[in-house]
C-alpha positions in Angstrom: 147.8 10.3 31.4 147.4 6.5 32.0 143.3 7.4 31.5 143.4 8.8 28.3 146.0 5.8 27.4 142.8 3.5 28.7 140.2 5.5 26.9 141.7 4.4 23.6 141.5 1.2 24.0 139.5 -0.5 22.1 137.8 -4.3 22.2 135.3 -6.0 20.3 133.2 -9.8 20.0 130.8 -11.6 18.0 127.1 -12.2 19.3 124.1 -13.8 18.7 120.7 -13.7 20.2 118.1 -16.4 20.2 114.4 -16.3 20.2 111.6 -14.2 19.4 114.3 -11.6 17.5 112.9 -11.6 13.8 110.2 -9.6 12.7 109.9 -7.8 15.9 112.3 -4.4 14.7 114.9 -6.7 17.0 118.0 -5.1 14.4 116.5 -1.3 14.1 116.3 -1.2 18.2 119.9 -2.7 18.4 121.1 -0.6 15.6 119.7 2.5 17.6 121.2 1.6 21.1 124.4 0.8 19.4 124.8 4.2 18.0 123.6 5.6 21.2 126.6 4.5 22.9 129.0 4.9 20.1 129.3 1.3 19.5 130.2 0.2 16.1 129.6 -2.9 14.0 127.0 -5.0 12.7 123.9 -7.2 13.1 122.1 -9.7 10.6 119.1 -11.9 10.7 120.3 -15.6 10.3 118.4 -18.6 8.4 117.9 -20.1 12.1 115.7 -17.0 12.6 118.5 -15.7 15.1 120.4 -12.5 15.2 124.0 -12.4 14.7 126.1 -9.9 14.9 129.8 -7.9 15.8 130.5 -5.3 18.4 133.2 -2.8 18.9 133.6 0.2 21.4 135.7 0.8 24.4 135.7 -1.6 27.3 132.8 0.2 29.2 130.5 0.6 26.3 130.5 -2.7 24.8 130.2 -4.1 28.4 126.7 -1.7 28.3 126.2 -2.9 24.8 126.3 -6.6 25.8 124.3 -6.5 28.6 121.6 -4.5 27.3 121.6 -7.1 23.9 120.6 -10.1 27.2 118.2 -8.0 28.8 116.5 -5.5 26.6 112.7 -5.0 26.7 111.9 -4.4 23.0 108.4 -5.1 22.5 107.0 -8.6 21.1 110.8 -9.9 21.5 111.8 -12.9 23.4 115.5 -13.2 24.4 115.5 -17.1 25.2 119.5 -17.1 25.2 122.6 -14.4 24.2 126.0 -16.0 23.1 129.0 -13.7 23.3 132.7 -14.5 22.2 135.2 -13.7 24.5 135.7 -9.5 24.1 139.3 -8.9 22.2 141.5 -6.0 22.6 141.5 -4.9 18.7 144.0 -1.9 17.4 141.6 0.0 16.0 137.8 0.2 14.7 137.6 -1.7 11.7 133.9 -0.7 11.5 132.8 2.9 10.7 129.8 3.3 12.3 126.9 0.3 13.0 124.6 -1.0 10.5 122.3 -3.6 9.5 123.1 -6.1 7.1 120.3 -7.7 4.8 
């Protein structure tokens, strides 16, 4: 019982991910991995040529989703540095699925 209680729990932060991440299919790739694992939310390219973005998913998946945003190997990108805010427990998705924002 207390599993399935844990299962349902849901949490979910802010990113954003410096360096070579525009014009390189850094969103597609993220989008793609993030509906892999279920993950819901968004990403944007930013005027500072970084890529912002929101994450929500169980514990375990956006722990997967986080780390694979710091150390993916899409080619021609450059991860130079990933900021995260702290993960929150949230009551529900407030996303229904993942997508790209223009």
């Amino acid at each position: 019982m207390a599993g399935s209680a844990v299962a349902k729990q849901m949490f979910a932060c802010d990113f954003e991910i410096f360096g070579r991440v525009q014009g390189v299919f850094f969103r597609k790739h993220t989008a793609d991995k993030a509906k892999r694992l279920e993950v819901r939310g968004w990403c944007m390219n930013t005027r500072d040529g970084t890529v912002k973005g929101h994450l929500e998913a169980p514990l375990i998946k956006l722990t997967e989703m986080k780390n694979w945003l710091q150390n993916n190997t899409i080619p021609n990108a450059k991860i130079t540095k990933a900021e995260f805010s702290p993960i929150q427990e949230i009551k529900d998705y407030t996303s229904t699925s993942f997508e790209i924002k223009r």
